[in-house]
Gaussian input, Z-matrix of N, CA and C with variables (Angstrom, degrees):
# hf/3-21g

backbone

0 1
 N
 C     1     B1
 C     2     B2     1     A1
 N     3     B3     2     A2     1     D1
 C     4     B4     3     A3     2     D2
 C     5     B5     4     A4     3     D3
 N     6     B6     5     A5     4     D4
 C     7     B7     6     A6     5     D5
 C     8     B8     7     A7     6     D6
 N     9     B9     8     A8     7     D7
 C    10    B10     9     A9     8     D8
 C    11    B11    10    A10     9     D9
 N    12    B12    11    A11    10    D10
 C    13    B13    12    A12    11    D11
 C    14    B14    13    A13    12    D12
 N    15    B15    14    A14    13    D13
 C    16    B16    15    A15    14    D14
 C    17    B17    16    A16    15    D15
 N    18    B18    17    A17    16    D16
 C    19    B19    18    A18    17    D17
 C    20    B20    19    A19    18    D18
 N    21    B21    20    A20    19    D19
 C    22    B22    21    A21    20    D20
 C    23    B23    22    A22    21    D21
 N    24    B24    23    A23    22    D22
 C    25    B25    24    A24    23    D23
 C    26    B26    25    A25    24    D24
 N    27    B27    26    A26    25    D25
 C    28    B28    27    A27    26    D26
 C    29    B29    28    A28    27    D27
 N    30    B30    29    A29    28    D28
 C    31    B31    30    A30    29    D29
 C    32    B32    31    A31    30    D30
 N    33    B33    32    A32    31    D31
 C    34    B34    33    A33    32    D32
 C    35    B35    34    A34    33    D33
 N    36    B36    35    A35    34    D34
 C    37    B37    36    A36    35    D35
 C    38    B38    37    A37    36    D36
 N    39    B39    38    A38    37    D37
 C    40    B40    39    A39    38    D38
 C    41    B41    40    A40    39    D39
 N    42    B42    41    A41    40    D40
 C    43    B43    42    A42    41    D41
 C    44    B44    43    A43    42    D42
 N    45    B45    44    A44    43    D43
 C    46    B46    45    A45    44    D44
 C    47    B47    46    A46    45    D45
 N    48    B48    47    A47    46    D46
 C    49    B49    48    A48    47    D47
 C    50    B50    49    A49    48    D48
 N    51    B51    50    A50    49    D49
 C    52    B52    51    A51    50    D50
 C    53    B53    52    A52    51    D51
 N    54    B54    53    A53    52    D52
 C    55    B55    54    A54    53    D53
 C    56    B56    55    A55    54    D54
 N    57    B57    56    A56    55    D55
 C    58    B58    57    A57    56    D56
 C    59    B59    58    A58    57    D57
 N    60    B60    59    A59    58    D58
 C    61    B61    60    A60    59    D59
 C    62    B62    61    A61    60    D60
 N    63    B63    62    A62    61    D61
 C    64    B64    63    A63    62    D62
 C    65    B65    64    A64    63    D63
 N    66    B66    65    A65    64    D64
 C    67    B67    66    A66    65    D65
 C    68    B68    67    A67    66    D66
 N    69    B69    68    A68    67    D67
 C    70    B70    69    A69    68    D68
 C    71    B71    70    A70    69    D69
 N    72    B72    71    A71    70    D70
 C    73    B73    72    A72    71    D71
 C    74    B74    73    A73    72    D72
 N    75    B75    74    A74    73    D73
 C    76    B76    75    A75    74    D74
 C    77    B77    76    A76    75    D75
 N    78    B78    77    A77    76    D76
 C    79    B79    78    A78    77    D77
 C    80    B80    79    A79    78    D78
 N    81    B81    80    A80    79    D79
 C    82    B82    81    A81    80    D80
 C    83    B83    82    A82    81    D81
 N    84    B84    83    A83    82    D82
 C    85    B85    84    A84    83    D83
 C    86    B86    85    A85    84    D84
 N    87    B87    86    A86    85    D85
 C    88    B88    87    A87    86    D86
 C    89    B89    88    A88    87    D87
 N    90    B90    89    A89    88    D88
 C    91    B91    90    A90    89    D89
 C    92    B92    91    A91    90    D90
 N    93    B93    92    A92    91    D91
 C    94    B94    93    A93    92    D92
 C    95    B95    94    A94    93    D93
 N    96    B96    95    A95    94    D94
 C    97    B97    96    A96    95    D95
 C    98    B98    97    A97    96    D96
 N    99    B99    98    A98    97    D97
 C   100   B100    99    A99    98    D98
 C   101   B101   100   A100    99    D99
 N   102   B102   101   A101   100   D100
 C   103   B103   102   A102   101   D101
 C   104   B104   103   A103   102   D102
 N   105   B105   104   A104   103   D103
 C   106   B106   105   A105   104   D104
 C   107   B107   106   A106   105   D105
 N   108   B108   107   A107   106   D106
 C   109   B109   108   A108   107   D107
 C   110   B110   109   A109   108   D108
 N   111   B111   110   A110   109   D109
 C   112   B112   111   A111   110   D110
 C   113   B113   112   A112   111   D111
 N   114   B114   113   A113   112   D112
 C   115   B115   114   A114   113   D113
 C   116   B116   115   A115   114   D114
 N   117   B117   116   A116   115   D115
 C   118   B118   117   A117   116   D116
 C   119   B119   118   A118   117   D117
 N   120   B120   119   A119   118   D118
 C   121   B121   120   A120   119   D119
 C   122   B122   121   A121   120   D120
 N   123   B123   122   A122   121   D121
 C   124   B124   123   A123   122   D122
 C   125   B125   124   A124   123   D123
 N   126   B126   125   A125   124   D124
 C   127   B127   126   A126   125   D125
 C   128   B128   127   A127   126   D126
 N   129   B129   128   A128   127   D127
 C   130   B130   129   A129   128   D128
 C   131   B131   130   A130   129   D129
 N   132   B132   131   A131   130   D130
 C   133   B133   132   A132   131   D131
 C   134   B134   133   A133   132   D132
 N   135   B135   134   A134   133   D133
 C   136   B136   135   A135   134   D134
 C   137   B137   136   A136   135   D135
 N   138   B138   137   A137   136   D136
 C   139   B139   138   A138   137   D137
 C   140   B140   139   A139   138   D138
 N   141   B141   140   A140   139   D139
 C   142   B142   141   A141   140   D140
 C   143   B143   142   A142   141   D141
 N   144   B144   143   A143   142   D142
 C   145   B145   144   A144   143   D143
 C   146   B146   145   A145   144   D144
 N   147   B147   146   A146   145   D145
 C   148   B148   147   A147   146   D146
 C   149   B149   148   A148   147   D147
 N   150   B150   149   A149   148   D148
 C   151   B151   150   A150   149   D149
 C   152   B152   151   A151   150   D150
 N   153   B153   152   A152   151   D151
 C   154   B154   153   A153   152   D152
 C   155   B155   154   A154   153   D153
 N   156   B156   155   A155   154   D154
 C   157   B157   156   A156   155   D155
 C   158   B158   157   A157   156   D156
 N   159   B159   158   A158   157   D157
 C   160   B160   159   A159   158   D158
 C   161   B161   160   A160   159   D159
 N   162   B162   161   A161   160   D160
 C   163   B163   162   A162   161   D161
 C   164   B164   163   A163   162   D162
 N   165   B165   164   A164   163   D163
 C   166   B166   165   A165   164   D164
 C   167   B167   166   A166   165   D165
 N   168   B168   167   A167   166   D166
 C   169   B169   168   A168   167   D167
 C   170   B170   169   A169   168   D168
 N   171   B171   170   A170   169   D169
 C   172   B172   171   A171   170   D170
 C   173   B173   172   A172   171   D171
 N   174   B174   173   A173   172   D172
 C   175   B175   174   A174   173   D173
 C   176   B176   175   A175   174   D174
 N   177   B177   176   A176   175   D175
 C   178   B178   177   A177   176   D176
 C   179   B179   178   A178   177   D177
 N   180   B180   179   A179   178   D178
 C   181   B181   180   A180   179   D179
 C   182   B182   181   A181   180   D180
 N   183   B183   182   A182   181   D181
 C   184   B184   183   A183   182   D182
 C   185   B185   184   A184   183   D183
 N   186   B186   185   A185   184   D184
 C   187   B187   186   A186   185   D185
 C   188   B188   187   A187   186   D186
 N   189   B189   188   A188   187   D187
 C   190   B190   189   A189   188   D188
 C   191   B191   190   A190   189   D189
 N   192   B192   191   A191   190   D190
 C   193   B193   192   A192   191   D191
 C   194   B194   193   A193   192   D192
 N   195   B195   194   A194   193   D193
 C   196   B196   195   A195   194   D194
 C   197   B197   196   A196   195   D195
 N   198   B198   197   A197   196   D196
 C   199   B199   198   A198   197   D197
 C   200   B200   199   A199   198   D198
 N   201   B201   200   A200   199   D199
 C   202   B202   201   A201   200   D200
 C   203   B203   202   A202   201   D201
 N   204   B204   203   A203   202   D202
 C   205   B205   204   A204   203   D203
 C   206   B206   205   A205   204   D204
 N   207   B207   206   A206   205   D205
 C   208   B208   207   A207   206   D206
 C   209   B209   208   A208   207   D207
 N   210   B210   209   A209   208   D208
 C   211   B211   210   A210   209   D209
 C   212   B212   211   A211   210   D210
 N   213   B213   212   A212   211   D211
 C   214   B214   213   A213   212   D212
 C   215   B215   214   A214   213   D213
 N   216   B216   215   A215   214   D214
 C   217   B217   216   A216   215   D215
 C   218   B218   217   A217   216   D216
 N   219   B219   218   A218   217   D217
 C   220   B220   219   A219   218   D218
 C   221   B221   220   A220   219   D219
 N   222   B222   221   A221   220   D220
 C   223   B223   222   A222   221   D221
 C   224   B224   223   A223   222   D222
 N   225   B225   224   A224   223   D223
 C   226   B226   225   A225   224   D224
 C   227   B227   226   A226   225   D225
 N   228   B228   227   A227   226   D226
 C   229   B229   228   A228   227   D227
 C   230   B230   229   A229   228   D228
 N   231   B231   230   A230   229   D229
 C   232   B232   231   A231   230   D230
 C   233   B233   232   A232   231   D231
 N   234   B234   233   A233   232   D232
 C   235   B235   234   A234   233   D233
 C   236   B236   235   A235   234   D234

   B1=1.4686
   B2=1.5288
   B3=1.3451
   B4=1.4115
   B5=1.4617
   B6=1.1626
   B7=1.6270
   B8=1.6289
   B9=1.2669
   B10=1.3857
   B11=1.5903
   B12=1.5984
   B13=1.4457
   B14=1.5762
   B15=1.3845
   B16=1.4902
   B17=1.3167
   B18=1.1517
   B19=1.3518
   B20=1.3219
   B21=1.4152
   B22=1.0823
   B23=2.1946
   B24=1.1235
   B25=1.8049
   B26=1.5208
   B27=1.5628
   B28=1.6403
   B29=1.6333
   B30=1.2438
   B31=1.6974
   B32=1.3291
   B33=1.4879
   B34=1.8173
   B35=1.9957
   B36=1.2975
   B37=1.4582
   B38=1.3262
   B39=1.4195
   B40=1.3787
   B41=1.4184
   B42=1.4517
   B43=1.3540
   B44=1.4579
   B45=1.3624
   B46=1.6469
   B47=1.6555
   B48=1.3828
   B49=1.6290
   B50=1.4378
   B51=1.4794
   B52=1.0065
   B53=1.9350
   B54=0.6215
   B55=1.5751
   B56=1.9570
   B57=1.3418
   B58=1.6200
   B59=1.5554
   B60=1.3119
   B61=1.5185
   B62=1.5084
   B63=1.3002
   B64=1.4955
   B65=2.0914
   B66=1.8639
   B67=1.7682
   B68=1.4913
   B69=0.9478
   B70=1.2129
   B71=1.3418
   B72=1.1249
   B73=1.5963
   B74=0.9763
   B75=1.7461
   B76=1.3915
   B77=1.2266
   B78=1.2321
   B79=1.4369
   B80=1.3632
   B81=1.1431
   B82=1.4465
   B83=1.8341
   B84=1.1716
   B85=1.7572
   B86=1.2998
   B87=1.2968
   B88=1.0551
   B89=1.5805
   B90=1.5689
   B91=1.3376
   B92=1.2837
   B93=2.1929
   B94=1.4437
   B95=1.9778
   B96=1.2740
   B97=1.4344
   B98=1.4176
   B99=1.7813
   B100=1.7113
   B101=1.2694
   B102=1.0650
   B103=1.2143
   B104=2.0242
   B105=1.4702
   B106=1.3040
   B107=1.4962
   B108=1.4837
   B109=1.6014
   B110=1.8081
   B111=1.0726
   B112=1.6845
   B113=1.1840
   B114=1.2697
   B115=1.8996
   B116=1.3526
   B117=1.0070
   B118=1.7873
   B119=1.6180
   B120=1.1506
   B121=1.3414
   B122=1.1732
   B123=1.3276
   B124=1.4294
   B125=1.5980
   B126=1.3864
   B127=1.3633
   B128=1.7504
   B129=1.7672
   B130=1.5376
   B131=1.9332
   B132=0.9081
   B133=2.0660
   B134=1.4789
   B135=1.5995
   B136=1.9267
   B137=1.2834
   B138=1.6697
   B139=1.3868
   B140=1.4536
   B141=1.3621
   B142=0.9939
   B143=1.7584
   B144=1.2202
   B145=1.5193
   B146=1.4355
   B147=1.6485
   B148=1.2820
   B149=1.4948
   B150=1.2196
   B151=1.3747
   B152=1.2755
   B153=1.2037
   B154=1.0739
   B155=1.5129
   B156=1.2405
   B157=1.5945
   B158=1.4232
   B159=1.1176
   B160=2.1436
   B161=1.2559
   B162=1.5094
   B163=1.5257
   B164=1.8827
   B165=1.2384
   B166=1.4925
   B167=2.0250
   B168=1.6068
   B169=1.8102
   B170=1.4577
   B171=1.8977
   B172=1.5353
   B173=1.9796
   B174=1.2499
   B175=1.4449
   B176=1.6024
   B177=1.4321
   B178=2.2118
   B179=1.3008
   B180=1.5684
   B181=0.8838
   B182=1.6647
   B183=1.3390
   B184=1.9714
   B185=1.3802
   B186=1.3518
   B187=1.6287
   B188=1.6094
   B189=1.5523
   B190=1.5012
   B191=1.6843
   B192=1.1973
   B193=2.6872
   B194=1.1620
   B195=1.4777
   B196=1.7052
   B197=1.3599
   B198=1.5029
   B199=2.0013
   B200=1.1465
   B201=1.5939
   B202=1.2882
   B203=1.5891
   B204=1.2551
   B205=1.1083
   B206=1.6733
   B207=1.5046
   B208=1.2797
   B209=1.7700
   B210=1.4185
   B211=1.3392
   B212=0.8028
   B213=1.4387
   B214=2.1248
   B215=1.9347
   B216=0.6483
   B217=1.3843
   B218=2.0848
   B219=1.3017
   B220=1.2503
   B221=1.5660
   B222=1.2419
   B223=1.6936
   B224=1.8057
   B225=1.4713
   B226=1.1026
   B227=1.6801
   B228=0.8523
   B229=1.6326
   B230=1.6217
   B231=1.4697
   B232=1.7618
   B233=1.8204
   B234=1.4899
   B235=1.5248
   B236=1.2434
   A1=108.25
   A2=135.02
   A3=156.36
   A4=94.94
   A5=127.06
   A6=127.03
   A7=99.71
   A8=144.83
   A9=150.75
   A10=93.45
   A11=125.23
   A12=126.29
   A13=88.44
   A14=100.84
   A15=115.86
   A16=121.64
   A17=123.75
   A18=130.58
   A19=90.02
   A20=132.57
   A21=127.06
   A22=112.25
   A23=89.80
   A24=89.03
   A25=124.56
   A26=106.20
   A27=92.41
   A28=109.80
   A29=117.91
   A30=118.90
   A31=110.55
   A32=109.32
   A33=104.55
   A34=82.82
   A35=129.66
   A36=105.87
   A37=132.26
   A38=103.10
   A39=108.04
   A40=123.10
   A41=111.38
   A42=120.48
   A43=89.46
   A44=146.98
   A45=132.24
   A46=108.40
   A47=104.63
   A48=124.81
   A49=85.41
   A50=139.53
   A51=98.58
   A52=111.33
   A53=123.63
   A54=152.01
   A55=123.02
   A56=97.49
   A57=100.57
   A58=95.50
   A59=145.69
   A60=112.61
   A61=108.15
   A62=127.91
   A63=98.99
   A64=137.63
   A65=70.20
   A66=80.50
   A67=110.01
   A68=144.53
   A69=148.78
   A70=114.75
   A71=158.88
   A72=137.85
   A73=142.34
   A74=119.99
   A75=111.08
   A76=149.41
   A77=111.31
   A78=120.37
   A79=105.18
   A80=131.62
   A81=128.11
   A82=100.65
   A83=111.81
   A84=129.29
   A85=92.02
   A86=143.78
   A87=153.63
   A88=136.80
   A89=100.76
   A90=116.85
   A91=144.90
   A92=109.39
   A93=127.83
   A94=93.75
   A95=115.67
   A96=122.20
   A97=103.20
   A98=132.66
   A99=113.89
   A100=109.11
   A101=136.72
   A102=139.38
   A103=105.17
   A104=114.26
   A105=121.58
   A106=107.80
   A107=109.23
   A108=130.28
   A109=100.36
   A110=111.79
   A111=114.92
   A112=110.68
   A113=124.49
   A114=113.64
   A115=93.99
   A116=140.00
   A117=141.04
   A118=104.56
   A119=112.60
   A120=117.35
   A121=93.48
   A122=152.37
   A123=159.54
   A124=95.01
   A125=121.51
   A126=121.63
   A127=107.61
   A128=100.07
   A129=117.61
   A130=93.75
   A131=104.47
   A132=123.06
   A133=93.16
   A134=122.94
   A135=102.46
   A136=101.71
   A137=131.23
   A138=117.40
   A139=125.62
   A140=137.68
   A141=133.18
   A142=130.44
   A143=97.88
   A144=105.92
   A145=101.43
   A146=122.88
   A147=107.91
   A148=103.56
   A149=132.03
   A150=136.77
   A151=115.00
   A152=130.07
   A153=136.23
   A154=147.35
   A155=91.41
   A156=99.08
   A157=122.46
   A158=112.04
   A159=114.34
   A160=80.11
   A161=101.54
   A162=108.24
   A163=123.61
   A164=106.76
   A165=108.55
   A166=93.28
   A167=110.73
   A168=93.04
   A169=103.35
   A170=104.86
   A171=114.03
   A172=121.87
   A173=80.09
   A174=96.73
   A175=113.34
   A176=103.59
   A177=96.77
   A178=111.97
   A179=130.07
   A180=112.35
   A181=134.15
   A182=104.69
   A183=135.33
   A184=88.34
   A185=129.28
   A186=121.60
   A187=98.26
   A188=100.81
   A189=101.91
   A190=128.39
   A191=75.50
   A192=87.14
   A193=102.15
   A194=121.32
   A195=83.58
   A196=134.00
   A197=121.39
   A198=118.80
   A199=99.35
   A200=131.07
   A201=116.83
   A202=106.32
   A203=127.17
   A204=136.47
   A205=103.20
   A206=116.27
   A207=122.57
   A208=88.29
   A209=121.46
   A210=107.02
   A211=166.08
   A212=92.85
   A213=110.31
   A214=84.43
   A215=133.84
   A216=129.81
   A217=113.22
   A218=97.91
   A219=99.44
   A220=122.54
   A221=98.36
   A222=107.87
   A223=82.26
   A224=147.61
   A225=114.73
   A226=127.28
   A227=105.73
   A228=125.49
   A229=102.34
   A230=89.08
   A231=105.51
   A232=102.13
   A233=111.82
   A234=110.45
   A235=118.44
   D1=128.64
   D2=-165.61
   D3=-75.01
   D4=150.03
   D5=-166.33
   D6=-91.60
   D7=-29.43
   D8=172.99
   D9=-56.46
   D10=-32.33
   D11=-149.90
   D12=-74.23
   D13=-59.22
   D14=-169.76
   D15=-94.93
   D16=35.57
   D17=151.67
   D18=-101.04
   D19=-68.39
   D20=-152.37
   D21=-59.57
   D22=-40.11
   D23=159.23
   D24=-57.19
   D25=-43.48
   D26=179.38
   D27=-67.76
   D28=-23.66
   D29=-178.32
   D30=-82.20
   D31=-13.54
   D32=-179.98
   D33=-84.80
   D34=-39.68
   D35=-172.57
   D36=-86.33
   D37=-5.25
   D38=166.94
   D39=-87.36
   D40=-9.59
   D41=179.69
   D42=-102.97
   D43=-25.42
   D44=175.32
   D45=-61.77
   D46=-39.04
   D47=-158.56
   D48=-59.94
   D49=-50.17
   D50=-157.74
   D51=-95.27
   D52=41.14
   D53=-166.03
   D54=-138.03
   D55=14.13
   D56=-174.39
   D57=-106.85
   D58=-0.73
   D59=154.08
   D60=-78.45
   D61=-8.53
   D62=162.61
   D63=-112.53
   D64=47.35
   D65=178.43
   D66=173.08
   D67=179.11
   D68=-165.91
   D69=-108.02
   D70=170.74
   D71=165.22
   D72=-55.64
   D73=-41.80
   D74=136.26
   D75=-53.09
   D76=-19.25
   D77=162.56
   D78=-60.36
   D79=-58.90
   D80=-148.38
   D81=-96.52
   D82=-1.86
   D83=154.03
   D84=-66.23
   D85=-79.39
   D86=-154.22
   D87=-63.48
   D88=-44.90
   D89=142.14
   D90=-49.41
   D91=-37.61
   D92=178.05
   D93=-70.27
   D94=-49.50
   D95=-157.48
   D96=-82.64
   D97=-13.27
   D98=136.66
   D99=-71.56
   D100=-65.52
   D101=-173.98
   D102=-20.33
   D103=-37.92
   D104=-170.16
   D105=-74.37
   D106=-43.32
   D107=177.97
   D108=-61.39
   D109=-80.68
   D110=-171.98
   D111=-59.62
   D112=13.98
   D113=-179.42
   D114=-89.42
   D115=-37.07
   D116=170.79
   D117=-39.78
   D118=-41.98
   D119=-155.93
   D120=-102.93
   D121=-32.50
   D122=165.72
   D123=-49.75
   D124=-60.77
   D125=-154.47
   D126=-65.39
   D127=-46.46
   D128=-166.47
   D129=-57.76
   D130=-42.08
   D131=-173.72
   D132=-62.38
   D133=-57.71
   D134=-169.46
   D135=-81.00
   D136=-36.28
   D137=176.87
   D138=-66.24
   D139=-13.63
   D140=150.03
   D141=-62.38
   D142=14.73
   D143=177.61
   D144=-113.57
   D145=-13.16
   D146=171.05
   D147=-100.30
   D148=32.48
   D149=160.14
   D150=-98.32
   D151=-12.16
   D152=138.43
   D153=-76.32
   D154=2.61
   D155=169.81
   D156=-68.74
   D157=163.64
   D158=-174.12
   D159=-56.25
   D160=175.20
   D161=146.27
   D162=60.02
   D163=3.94
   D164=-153.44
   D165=-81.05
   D166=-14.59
   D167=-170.58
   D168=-91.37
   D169=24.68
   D170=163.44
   D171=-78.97
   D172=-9.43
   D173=-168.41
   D174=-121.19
   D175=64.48
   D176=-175.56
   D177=-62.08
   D178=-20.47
   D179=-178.87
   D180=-63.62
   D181=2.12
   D182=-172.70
   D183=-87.07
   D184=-48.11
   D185=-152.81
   D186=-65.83
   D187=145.26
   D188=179.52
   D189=107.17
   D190=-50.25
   D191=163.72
   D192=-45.43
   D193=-66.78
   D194=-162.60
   D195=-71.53
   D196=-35.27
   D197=158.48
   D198=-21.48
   D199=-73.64
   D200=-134.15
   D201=-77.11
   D202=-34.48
   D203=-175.76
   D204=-50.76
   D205=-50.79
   D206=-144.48
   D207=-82.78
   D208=-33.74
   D209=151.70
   D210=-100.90
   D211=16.77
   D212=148.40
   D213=-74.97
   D214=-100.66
   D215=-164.92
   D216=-1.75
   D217=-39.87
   D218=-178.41
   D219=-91.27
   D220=-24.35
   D221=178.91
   D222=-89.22
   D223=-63.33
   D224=-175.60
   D225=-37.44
   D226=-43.24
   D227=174.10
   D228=-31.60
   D229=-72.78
   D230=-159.03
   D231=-70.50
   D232=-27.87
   D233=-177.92
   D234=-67.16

C-alpha cells in the first residue's frame, strides 16, 4: 500500500469514528463515498450564489468554477 494510500485511510477512520453511533461501518463507508460524488454538485450549487453578487464582473478571476466542478461531478458519476 503507497503511503498517500494510507494516510489518507487512517484520516477517512478517524473522521468516520467519530460518526459510528449513527450507523454501522458500512454505512458510514457508504455515506463518506456519496458524500465524495455530490461535493461537485454541492460546490457548483454554493458558488453559483457568488455569481450573483453586485459587482461580481469585478472579479474574472470567479468566471469558470462552476463547468468545471459540474464535470468532475459528471466524470465522478460515470467513473
Amino acid at each position: 500500500m503507497n503511503d498517500s494510500h494510507s494516510v489518507y485511510k487512517d484520516s477517512q477512520w478517524i473522521f468516520l469514528d467519530k460518526w459510528k453511533d449513527y450507523g454501522d461501518e458500512q454505512i458510514l463507508i457508504s455515506a463518506l463515498e456519496l458524500a465524495k460524488i455530490i461535493r461537485y454538485f454541492v460546490f457548483a450549487l454554493n458558488f453559483s450564489r457568488i455569481k450573483l453578487c453586485p459587482h461580481i464582473e469585478q472579479c474574472p478571476e470567479f468566471n469558470g468554477y462552476i463547468a468545471p466542478a459540474l464535470r468532475d461531478l459528471i466524470k465522478e458519476i460515470i467513473d
